[in-house]
Each structure stands twice: as structure tokens, then as C-alpha cells.
C-alpha positions as CSV (number, residue, x, y, z in Angstrom):
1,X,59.2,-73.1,5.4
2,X,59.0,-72.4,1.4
3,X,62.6,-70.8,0.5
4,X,62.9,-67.4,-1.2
5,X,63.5,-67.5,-5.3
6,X,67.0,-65.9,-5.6
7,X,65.7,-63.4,-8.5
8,X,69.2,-61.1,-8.2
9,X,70.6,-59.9,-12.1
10,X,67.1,-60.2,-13.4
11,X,67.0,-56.9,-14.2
12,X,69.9,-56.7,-16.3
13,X,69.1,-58.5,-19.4
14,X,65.6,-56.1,-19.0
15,X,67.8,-52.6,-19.5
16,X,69.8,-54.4,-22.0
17,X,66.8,-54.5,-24.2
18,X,65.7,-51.6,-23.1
19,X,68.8,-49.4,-23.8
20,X,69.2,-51.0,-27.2
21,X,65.6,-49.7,-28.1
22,X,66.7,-46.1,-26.3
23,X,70.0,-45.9,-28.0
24,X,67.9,-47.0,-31.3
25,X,65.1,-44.2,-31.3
26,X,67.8,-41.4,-30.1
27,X,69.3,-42.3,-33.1
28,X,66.7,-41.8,-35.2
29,X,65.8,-38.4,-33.9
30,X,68.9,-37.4,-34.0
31,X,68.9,-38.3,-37.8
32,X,65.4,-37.0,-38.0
33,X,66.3,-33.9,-36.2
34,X,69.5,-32.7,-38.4
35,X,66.9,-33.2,-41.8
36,X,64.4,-31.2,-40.5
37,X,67.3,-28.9,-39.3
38,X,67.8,-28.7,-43.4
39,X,64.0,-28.4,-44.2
40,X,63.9,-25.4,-41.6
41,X,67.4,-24.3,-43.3
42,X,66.1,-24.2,-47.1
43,X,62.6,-23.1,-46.4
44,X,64.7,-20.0,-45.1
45,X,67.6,-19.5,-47.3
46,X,64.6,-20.0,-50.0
47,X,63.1,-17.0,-48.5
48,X,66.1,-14.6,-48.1
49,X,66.8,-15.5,-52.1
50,X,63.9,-14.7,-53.4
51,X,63.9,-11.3,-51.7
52,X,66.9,-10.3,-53.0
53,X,66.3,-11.7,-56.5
54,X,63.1,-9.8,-56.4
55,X,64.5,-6.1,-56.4
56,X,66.1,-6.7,-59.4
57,X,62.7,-7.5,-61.1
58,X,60.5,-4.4,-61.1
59,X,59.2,-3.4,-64.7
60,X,62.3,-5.1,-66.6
61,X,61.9,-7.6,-69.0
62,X,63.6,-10.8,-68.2
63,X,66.7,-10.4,-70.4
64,X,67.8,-7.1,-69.1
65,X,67.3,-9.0,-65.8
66,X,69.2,-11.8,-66.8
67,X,72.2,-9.8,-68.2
68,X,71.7,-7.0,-65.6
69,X,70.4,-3.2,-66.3
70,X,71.4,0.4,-66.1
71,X,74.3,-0.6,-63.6
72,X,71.8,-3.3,-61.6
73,X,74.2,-6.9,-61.6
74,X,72.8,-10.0,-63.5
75,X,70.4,-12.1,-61.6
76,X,73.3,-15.2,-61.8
77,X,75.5,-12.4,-59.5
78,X,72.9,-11.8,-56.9
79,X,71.9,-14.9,-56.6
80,X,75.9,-16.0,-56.1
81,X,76.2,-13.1,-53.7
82,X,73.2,-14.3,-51.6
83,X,73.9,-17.7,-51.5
84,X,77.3,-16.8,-49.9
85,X,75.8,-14.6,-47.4
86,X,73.1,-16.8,-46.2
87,X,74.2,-19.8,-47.0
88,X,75.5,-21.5,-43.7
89,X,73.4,-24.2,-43.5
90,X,74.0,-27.4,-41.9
91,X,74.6,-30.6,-44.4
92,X,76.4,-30.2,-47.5
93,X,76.3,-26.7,-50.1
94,X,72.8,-25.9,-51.1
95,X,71.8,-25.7,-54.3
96,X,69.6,-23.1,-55.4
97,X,67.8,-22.5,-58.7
98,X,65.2,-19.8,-59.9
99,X,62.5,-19.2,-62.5
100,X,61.4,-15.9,-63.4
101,X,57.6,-15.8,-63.4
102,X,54.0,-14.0,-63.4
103,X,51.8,-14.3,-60.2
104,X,47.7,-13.9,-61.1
105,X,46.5,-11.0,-59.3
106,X,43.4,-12.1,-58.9
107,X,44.1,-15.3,-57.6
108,X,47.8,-15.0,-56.4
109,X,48.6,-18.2,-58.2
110,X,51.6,-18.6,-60.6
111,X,51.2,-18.7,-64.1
112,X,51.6,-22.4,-65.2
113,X,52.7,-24.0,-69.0
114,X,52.3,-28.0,-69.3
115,X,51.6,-28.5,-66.1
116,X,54.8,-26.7,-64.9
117,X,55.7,-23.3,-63.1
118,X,56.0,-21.2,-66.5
119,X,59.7,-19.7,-66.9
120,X,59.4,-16.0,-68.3
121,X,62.3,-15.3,-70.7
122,X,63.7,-12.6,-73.5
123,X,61.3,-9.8,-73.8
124,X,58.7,-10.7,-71.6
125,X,58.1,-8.8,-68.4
126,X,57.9,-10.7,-65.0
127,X,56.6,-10.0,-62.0
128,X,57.8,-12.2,-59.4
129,X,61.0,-14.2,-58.7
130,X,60.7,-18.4,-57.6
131,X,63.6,-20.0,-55.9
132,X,64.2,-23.2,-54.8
133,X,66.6,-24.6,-52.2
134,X,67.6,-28.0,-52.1
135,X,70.4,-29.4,-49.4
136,X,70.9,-32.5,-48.0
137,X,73.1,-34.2,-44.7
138,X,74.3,-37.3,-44.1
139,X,72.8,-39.3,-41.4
140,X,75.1,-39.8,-37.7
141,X,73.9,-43.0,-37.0
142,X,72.0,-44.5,-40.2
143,X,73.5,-45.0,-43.4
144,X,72.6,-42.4,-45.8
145,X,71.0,-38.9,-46.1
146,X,68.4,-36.9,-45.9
147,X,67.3,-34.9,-47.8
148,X,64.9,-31.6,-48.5
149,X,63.7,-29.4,-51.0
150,X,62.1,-26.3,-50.3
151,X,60.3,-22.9,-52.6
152,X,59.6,-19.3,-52.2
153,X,58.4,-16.3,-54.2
154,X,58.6,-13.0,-54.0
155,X,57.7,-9.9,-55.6
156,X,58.3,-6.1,-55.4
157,X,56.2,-4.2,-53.4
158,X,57.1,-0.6,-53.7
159,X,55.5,2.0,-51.7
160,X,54.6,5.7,-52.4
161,X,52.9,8.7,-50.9
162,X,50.7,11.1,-52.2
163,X,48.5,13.9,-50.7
164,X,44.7,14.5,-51.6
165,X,42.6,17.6,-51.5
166,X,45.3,19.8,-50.1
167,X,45.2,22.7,-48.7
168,X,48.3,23.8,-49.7
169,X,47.0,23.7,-53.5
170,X,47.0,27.3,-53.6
171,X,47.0,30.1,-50.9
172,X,45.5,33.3,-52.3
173,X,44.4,36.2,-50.9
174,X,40.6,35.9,-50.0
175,X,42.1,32.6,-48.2
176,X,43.4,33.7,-45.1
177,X,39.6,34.8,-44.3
178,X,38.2,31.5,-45.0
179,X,40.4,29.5,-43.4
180,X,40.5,31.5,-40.3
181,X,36.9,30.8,-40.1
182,X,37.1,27.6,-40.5
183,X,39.5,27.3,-37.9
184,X,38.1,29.6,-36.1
185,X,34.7,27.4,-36.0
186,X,36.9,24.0,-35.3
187,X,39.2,24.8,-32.6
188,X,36.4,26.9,-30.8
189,X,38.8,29.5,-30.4
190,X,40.0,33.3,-32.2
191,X,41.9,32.3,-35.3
192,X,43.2,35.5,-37.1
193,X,46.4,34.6,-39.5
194,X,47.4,36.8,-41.9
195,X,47.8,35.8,-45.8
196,X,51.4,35.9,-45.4
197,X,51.3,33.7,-42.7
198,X,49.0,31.0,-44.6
199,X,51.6,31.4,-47.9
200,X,54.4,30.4,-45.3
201,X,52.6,27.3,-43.9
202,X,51.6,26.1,-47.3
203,X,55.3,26.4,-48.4
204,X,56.4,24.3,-45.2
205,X,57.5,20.7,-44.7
206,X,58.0,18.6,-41.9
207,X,59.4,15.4,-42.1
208,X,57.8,12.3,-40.2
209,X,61.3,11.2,-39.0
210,X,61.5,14.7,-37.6
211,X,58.6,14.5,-35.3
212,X,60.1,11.5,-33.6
213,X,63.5,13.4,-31.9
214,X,61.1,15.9,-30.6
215,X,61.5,16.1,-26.8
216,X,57.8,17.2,-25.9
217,X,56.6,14.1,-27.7
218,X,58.6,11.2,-25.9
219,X,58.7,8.6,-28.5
220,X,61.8,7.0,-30.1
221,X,60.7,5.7,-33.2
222,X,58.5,6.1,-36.0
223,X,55.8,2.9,-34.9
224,X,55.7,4.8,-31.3
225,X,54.8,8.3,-33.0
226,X,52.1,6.7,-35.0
227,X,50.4,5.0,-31.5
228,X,50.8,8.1,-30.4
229,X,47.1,9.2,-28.8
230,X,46.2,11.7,-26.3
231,X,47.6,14.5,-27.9
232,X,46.0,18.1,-28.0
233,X,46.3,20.7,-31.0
234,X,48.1,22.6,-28.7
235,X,50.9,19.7,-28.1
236,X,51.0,18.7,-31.7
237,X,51.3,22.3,-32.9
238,X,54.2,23.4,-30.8
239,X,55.8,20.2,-31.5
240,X,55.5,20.9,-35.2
241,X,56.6,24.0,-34.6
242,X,59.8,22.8,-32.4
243,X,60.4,20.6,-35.4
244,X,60.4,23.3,-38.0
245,X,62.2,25.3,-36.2
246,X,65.5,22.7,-35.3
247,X,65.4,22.1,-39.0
248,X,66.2,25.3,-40.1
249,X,62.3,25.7,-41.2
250,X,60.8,29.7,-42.4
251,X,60.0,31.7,-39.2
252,X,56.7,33.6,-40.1
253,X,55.4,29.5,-40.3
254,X,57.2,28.7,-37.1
255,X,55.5,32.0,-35.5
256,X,52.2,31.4,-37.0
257,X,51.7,27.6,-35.7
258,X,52.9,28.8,-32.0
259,X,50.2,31.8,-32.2
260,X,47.4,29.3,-33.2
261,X,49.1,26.6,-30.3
262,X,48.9,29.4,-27.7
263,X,44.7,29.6,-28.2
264,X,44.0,25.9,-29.2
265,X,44.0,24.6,-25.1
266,X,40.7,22.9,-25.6
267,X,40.3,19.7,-23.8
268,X,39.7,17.5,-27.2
269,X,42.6,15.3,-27.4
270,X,43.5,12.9,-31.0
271,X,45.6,10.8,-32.0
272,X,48.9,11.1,-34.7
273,X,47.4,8.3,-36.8
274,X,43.8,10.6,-37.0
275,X,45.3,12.5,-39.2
276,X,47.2,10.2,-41.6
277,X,46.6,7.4,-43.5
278,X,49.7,5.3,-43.5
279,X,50.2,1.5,-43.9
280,X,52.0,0.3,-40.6
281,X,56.0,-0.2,-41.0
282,X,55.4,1.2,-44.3
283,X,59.1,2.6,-45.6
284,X,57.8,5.0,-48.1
285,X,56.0,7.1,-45.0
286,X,59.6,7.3,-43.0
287,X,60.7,9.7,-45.6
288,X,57.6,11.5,-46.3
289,X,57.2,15.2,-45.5
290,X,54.4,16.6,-44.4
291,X,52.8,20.0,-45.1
292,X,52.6,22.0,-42.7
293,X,49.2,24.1,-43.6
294,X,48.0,20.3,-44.2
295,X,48.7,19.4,-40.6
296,X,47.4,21.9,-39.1
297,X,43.8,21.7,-40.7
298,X,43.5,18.2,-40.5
299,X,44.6,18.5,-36.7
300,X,41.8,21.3,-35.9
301,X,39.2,18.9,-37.9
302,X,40.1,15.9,-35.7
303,X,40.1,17.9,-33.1
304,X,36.0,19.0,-33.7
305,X,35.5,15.4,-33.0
306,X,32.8,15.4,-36.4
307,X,35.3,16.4,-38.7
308,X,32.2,18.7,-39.8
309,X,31.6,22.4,-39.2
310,X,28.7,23.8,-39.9
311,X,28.0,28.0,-40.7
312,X,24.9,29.7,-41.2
313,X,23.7,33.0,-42.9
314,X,24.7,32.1,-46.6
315,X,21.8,34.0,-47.9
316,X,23.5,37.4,-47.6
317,X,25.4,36.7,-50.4
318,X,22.8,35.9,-52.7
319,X,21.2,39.8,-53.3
320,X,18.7,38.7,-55.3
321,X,16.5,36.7,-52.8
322,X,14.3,39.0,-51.2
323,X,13.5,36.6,-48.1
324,X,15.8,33.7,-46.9
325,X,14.4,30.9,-45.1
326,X,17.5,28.8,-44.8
327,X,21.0,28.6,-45.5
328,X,23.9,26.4,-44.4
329,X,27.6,25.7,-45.0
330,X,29.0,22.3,-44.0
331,X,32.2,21.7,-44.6
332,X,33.8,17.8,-44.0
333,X,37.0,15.8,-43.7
334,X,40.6,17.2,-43.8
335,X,43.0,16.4,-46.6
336,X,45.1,13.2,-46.5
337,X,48.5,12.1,-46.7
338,X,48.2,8.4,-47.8
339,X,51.2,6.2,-47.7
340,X,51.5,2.1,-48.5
341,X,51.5,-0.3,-51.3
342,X,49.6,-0.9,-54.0
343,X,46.1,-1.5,-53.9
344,X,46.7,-0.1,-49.6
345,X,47.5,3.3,-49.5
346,X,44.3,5.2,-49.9
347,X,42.8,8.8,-48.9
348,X,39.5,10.7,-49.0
349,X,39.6,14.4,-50.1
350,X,37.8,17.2,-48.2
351,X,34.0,17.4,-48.5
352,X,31.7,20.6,-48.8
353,X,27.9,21.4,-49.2
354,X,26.0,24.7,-49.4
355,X,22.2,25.6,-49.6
356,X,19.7,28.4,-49.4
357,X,16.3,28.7,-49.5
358,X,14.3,31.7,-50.3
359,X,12.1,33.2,-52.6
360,X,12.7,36.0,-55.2
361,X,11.7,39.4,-55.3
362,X,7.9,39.6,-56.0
363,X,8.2,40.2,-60.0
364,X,5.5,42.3,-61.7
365,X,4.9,42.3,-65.5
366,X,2.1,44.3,-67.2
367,X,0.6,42.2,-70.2
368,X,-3.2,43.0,-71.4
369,X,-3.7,45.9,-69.4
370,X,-3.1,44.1,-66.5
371,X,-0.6,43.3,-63.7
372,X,0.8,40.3,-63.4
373,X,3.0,39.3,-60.4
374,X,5.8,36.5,-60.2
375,X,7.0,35.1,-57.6
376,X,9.4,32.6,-56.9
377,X,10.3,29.9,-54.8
378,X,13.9,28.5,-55.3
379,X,16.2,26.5,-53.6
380,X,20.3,26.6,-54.7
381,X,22.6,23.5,-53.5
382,X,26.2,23.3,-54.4
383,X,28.0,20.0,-53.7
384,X,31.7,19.3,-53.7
385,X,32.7,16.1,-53.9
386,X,34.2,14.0,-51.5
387,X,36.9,12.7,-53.8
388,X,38.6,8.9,-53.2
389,X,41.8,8.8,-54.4
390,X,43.5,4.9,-54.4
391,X,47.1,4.2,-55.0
392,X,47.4,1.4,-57.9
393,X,50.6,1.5,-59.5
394,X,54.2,2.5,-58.1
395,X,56.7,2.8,-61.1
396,X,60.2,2.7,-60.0
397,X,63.0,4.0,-62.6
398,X,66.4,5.4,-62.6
399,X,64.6,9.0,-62.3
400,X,67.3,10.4,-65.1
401,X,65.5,9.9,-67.9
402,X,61.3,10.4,-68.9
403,X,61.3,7.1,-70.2
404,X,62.4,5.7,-67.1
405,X,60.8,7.9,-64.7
406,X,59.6,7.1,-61.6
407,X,56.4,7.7,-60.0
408,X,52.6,6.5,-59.5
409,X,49.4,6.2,-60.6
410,X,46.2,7.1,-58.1
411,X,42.9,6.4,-59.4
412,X,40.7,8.9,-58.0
413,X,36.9,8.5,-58.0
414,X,33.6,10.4,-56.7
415,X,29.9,9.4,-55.6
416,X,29.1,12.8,-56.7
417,X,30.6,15.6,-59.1
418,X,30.7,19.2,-57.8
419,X,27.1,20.4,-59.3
420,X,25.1,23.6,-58.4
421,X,21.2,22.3,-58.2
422,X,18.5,24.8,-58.8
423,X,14.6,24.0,-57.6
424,X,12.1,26.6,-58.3
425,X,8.4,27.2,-58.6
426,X,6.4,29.8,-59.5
427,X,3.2,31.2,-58.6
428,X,1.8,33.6,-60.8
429,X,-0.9,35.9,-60.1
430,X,-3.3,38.5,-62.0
431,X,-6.3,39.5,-62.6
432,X,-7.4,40.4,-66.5
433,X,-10.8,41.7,-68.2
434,X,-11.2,40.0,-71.1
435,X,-14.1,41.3,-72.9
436,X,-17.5,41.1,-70.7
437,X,-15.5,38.5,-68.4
438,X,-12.6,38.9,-65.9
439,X,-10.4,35.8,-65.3
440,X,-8.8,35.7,-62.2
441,X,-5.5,34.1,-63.0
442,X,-3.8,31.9,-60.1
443,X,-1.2,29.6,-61.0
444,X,2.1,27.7,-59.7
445,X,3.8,25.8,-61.5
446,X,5.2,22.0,-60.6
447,X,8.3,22.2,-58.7
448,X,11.4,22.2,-61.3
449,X,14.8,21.0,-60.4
450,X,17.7,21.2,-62.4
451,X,21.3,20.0,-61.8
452,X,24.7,18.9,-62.7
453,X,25.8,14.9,-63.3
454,X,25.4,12.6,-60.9
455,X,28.3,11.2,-61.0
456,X,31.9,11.0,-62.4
457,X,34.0,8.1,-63.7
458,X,37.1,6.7,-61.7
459,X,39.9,8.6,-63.5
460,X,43.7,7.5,-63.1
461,X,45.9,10.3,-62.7
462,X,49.0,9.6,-63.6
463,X,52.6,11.1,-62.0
464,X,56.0,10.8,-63.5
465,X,59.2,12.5,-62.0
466,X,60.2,14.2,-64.4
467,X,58.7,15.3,-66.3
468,X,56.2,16.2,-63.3
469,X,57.5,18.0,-60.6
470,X,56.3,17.5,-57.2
471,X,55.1,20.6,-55.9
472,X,52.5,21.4,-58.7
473,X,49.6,19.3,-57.9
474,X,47.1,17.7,-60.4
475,X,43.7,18.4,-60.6
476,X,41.1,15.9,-61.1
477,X,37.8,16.6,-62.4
478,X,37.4,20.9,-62.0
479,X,34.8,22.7,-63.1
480,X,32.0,23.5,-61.5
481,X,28.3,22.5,-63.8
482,X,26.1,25.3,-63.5
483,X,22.8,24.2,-63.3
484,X,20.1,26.4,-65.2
485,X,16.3,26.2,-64.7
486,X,14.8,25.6,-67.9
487,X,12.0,28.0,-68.8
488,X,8.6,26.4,-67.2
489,X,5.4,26.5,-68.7
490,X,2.1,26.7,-67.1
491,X,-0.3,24.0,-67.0
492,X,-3.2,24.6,-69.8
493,X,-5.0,22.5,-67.7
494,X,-5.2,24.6,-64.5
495,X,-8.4,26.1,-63.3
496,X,-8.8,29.8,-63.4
497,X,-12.2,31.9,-61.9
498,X,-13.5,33.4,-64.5
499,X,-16.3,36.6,-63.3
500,X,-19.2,36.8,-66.0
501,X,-22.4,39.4,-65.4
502,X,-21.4,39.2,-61.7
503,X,-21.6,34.6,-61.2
504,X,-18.4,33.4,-61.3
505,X,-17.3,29.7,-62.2
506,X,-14.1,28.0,-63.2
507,X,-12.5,27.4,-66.5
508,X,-8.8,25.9,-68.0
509,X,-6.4,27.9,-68.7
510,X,-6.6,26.8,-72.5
511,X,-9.8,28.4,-73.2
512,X,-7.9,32.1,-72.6
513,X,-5.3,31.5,-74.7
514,X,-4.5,35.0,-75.1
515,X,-4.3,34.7,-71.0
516,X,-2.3,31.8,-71.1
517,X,0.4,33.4,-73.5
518,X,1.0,36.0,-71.3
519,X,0.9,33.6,-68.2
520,X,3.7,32.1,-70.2
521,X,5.4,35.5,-70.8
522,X,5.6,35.9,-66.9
523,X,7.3,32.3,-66.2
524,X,9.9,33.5,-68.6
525,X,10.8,36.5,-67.0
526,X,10.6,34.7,-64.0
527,X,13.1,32.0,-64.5
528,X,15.6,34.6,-66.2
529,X,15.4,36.1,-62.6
530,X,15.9,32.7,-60.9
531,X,18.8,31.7,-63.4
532,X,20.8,35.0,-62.0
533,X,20.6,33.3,-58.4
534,X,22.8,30.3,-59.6
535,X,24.9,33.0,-61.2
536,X,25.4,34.5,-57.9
537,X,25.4,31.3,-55.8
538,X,28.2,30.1,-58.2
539,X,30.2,33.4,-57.6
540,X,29.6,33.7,-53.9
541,X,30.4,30.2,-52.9
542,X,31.5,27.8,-55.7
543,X,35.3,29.3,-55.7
544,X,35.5,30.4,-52.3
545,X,33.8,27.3,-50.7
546,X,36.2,24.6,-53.0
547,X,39.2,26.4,-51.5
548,X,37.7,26.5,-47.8
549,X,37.2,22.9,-48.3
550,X,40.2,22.1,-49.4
551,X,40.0,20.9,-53.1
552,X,39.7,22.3,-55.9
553,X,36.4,22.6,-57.3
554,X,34.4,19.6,-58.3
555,X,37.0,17.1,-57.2
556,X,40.8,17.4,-55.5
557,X,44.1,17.9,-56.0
558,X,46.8,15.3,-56.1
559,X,50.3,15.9,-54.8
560,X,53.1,12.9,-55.1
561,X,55.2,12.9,-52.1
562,X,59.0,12.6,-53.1
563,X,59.9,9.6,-54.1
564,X,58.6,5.9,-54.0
565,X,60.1,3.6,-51.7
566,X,61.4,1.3,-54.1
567,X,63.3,-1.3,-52.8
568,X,60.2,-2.6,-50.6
569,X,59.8,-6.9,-51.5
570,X,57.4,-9.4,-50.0
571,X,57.1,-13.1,-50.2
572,X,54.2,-14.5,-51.8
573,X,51.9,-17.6,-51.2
């Protein structure tokens, strides 16, 4: 019988070496651990630094930012200040360091010199702020430290509003019947405001951060308002009105937006953020006030669903066309409040279109003892442009001073300038004896189309409070270009039946030259008669239909919405 090995304590010297190697690798990640404890902790005070560095950048040149500005502290103060406030990180005191600097729009890279991060300095203007952290911490179990080094940059990013193609530009008295008809068309339901009514609307404001504490809405804060969906004209309208009214708002405007609530019960629901354009979280937006006419339109245009309405019977104000044989008014999008950052905050101005169709007035002229009859074809288009308007500069300034106003700069830009286009033809008739012949004269002429430019350059318009105040809104690009149909001559090739000793045959024009003068004559008179339609279109419909639209004519109006958000930053890279 083999005896049993007596293998008792064997395992012992096995977790001797095996704790050993334990205690070993704990204590490297515990040494590990507390450096990336500092990486995590630099990356991070990095970060907070350069934010607050970076509000003292904004248009200044880099000594006033150095030796601080118009009561702003030198950057060597903030930075202090900031390193105390954030600066409880693990290991010993940080230090931090920063370089004023230029970041490449384009690319987003920083501007280098010999190979380095380039340090802007006296009179040169930067545009972004880099920090660097650098900390270290002694090791617990190996001997030593570790240590870590860490960047940021940041940069202002102020945020503005600004309204486009509003129609609070200017209530006047043929108004309140156009805009009751256009609301009237949208909401599908009896609009009838007075002009007094209109004047009050257009004079009210309602702030964003007043629409939040209204109880019918049930939303808390300004992100919750914005995902607000499911809303009718109706709820939106007596909530604007509830608004205006706790805020001490004019009562003709409260009473006006609870008659139009009472009739608006159609089923078409929107959302809050169908009628603005704002950046999400942006700052600028939570102070922004928001016209009350404004909201109203733009709510019964979201409402339609199409944001289009379209009207017929245009020709009745055009006298001169003795038959009509189309006409229509469409009228598209609602004006805009955009809010956000540069290069982000963007709106689209309201869009309008007329045309008719008809033909003039039969026209007769007596020339060479005959009678010659006119009559013309002509079509009349007026477009107003749908105007883009795209915020690209916030200037931020101690607003006490023009030189150091504050304000923006929207670059506003159409496919298409307001024009009035004019397409006619004429077909002249007649018959004339010219000695033992008769020429039977029957002639239109190639269709003729005149109009205004095709397009407009992207204009910046520029607003600085002060001077500029901002209730009175800018204009871009009025004037309406009156097309006019230049004078058409007949074709000397076109065949006319000429009648000799009972045989008749055709001829060109050009051999009756005394026929083809007066031919002329007639065109003439014609297009004088066809010129007077623009004349009228332009009267009938170019003023009226900019405001009913919403713009001014050939482009929009720009309000700035009091005042930039300037104290907005945002690391970079």
C-alpha cells in the first residue's frame, strides 16, 4: 500500500508570490489612477480658464486686454480669480499660462509663427484665448511624480436677434383690410379688426420668458416652450393674450388677440418652434420680445399648413383690360424672429406673387383712309422677393458711446428682386386700298417681355445701438422696377393678301411701305396703351401687396431685437 505525499503548506509560498504581484499592480494603479486623476483635473480647469479669459476678449486689442478696459480687470486678475475658484485639484498648485491668439475661420486652426502657437500682443486684435494647465502628484507607492499637461481655447460667441420682413414695419390705414383678408383666408374663419386694433398689436411685445409662467401652456422652462407641439391658434393666442395682459400689456391688443382666438377653433394644430427660428439653449432668445402682430400672422400661416394663400379676381383692379383670363395672388411664409450665433441665426422674409392675364381694349386708329384695329395680348407679373437675411457679426460694446456701440450685422440676400414683368403681343388688323390694289393687313407681332433685374447682390445691413434705435427697422433693397414694353415693330417680312383686279396673292410687308409705316403707327399706340397696365398693376398691387406680404417692397425689413447676448463663450477644437 503506496503512502499518501504529505503536500500540507504548499500553498503558502504560492499566495506569497502571488500577493506580492497583487500588492505590486495595485500599486501601480493607484499611482496610475491619481495622474490620470490630474490629466482629467487640468484638461478641466484648462477649460473653465479659457472661458473666462475669453469674455474679456471680444473686439479689444491685446493691450487694452492685458492692462484691462473701460472698467473690464486685466487678464493677469481673471486668470488669478479663476485659478482660485476652480482650482482644487488633486496634486500640488497648478500652473496655468495663456497666449492670446487668432483661430482661422475657415479651418478653425490657430494661427502659428516658427512653428509655435503665435502670441498676439500690443495693437493687434485677437480672437480667441489658449490656456494651458500643468499639475503634477507625487506617487503613494513609487518614488516620484506624475505628471500632466493639458490645453484649451476658447472664444466669444455672442448671440443676437433680429426680425425680418415684419409685419409690424408699418401699420397704415388701407392695412387692416389686407390683413384681415389674409387672415381671413389662413385661419378659414371671419377676421374683421379694426386699424386701431392692428396699430395696437404692431406696438405690442411679449417676452419669450413670459410665455413660459403661463398656466394654460404647462411648461416650466424655456427648452420645454420651444418642444412645445400640438398647440392651436386658438391656445397660442389666448395664451399671448394672458401674457400681455399679466404684464401690464395695452388692452385694445389684449382684446383684439382674444376676438381673433375666439373664431380660430380649427383643428390644425403647430408647434412654438414653427414659428421661430431660434438656436437651441441660445441666451440671446431668453430675452427676446416678440411682436405681437408678428406672432399672430406667422401663427395663422403655420396654421394653413402651406404657409401659402392663394386669392383670385386681381383683374378688377386693372380697368384697362377689357377681358381677364386669369389672375392670382399668392402670398408665402410669415416673418421671422431669428436668434443664435454667428454664422446660425438665420430667417426668410415673407414672399408674394401677382399675375393677370388679359387682353386690352380692342384699339382702332384711322391711318390712310382706313381703320386699323389693335389689339393686345398682355400678361403683368409682380414678384416680391423672398428675402434671406443671415446673422454674421455680433459687436458687443459698452452701448455709451457710437464708437463703442453695440449691435450686428445681417447680410440679407434675394434669388429675385421685386420686378413688375410685362409680356405683350399685338395683332393688328386693317384693310387699305392702295391705288388699284387692296392689302389686307394681318399682323401679330413676336411675343415681347419686359422686366426688372434678375437678381440682387447680398447686401450687409449694418445695426449699431446708438446711434440706431430699435424700433425703426431698416430696409433692404425697396423700390419696385417698373417694367415697360418697349415700342414693337412689325415684321417687314410678314405676308399680307394683297386684292388686284379681283385675284388675290400674297406680298411682304416691305413692298407697302406706306402700309407698313402706319402698321407701325398702330404698335405704338398700342404699347402706350399696354405701358398704362403696369402703371396700374404697380398702383393696385405693388404697395398694397408688399405690405400684405409682409415686407417692404422689393425686399424686407430688418428689426434688431434689444440687445446681444454678449457674454455667450465656447471652447474650440
Amino acid at each position: 500500500m503506496r503512502r499518501r505525499r504529505d503536500e500540507r503548506g504548499a500553498v503558502v509560498p504560492f499566495v506569497a508570490v502571488t500577493l506580492t504581484l497583487l500588492i505590486a499592480m495595485a500599486a501601480f494603479a493607484v499611482d496610475l489612477g491619481m495622474q490620470r486623476v490630474v490629466r482629467r483635473d487640468m484638461q478641466a480647469l484648462a477649460d473653465v480658464v479659457a472661458l473666462d479669459l475669453s469674455r474679456l476678449v471680444n473686439g479689444r486689442t491685446a493691450a487694452q486686454i492685458e492692462a484691462g478696459y473701460n472698467g473690464f480687470p486685466t487678464i493677469a486678475t481673471e486668470l488669478a480669480r479663476s485659478v482660485a475658484r476652480n482650482g482644487d485639484t488633486l496634486g500640488d498648485p497648478p500652473v496655468v499660462t495663456y497666449k492670446l491668439v487668432h483661430l482661422d475661420a475657415a479651418t478653425g486652426l490657430l494661427e502659428t509663427a516658427a512653428g509655435t502657437i503665435k502670441a498676439y500682443s500690443g495693437a493687434e486684435t485677437p480672437d480667441a484665448v489658449w490656456v494651458q494647465a500643468e499639475g503634477s502628484v507625487d506617487f503613494a507607492f513609487a518614488t516620484g511624480s506624475g505628471g500632466a499637461v493639458r490645453a484649451a481655447v476658447a472664444q466669444p460667441s455672442p448671440s443676437a436677434c433680429f426680425r425680418l420682413g415684419s409685419y409690424a414695419a408699418g401699420v397704415s390705414t388701407e392695412d387692416a383690410t389686407l390683413l384681415n383678408t389674409l387672415l381671413t383666408g389662413l385661419l378659414g374663419t371671419s377676421v374683421d379688426l379694426s386699424l386701431a386694433s392692428y396699430q395696437a398689436l404692431a406696438a405690442a411685445g411679449v417676452g419669450v420668458l413670459d410665455l413660459v409662467g403661463v398656466d394654460s401652456l404647462a411648461v416650466g422652462t424655456f427648452d420645454e416652450l420651444m418642444a412645445l407641439d400640438g398647440l392651436t391658434v386658438a391656445n397660442l393666442l389666448t395664451a399671448t393674450a394672458t401674457a400681455l395682459q399679466n404684464h401690464g400689456g395695452d388692452a385694445v391688443a389684449v382684446s383684439a388677440l382674444q376676438a381673433v382666438a375666439v373664431n380660430a377653433v380649427g383643428p390644425t394644430t403647430i408647434g412654438f418652434a414653427d414659428l421661430l427660428s431660434i438656436a437651441t439653449g441660445d441666451s440671446a432668445a431668453l430675452g427676446a420680445s416678440l411682436n405681437v402682430l408678428d406672432l399672430l400672422t406667422a401663427a395663422a400661416f403655420a396654421a394653413n399648413g402651406s404657409h401659402v394663400l392663394t386669392m383670385p379676381g386681381l383683374g378688377l383692379l386693372l380697368p384697362s383690360l377689357g377681358t381677364v383670363s386669369s389672375s392670382t395672388l399668392t402670398v408665402g411664409n410669415q416673418p421671422t424672429l431669428a436668434c443664435g450665433a454667428e454664422g446660425v441665426a438665420e430667417a426668410q422674409s415673407a414672399q408674394a406673387s401677382a399675375a393677370v392675364s388679359g387682353t386690352l381694349a380692342d384699339i382702332p386708329v384711322e391711318l390712310l383712309l382706313a381703320q386699323f384695329t389693335a389689339r393686345t395680348t398682355v400678361t403683368s407679373s409682380l414678384v416680391l422677393a423672398g428675402a434671406d437675411g443671415l446673422l454674421t457679426d455680433v459687436v458687443c460694446g459698452d452701448a455709451t458711446a457710437v464708437t463703442n456701440a453695440e449691435g450686428i450685422d445681417v447680410q440679407v440676400s434675394s434669388a429675385l428682386a421685386s420686378s413688375v414683368s410685362l409680356t405683350a403681343s399685338v395683332r393688328v388688323t386693317a384693310t387699305v386700298d392702295v391705288g388699284l390694289a387692296t392689302v389686307k393687313v394681318d399682323v401679330t407681332t413676336p411675343t415681347t417681355t419686359s422686366r426688372g433685374p434678375s437678381a440682387v447682390p447680398a447686401t450687409t445691413v449694418p445695426f449699431r445701438h446708438p446711434p440706431d434705435d430699435y424700433d425703426t427697422a431698416k430696409s433692404f433693397a425697396s423700390g419696385v422696377v417698373l417694367a415697360s414694353l418697349a415700342t414693337p415693330t412689325a415684321d417687314p417680312d410678314a405676308d399680307v393678301e394683297v386684292t388686284l383686279a379681283g385675284v388675290t396673292t400674297t406680298a411682304k410687308l416691305s413692298a407697302y411701305p406706306t402700309v407698313q409705316a402706319a402698321v407701325n403707327s398702330v404698335l405704338a399706340t398700342a404699347t402706350v396703351a399696354a405701358n398704362v397696365t403696369v402703371g396700374q398693376f404697380n398702383t393696385a398691387l405693388a404697395g398694397p401687396l408688399a405690405k400684405l406680404a409682409g415686407a417692404r417692397i422689393a425686399g424686407a425689413d430688418l428689426f434688431a431685437v434689444p440687445r446681444p447676448s454678449c457674454g455667450d463663450v465656447a471652447l474650440r477644437g
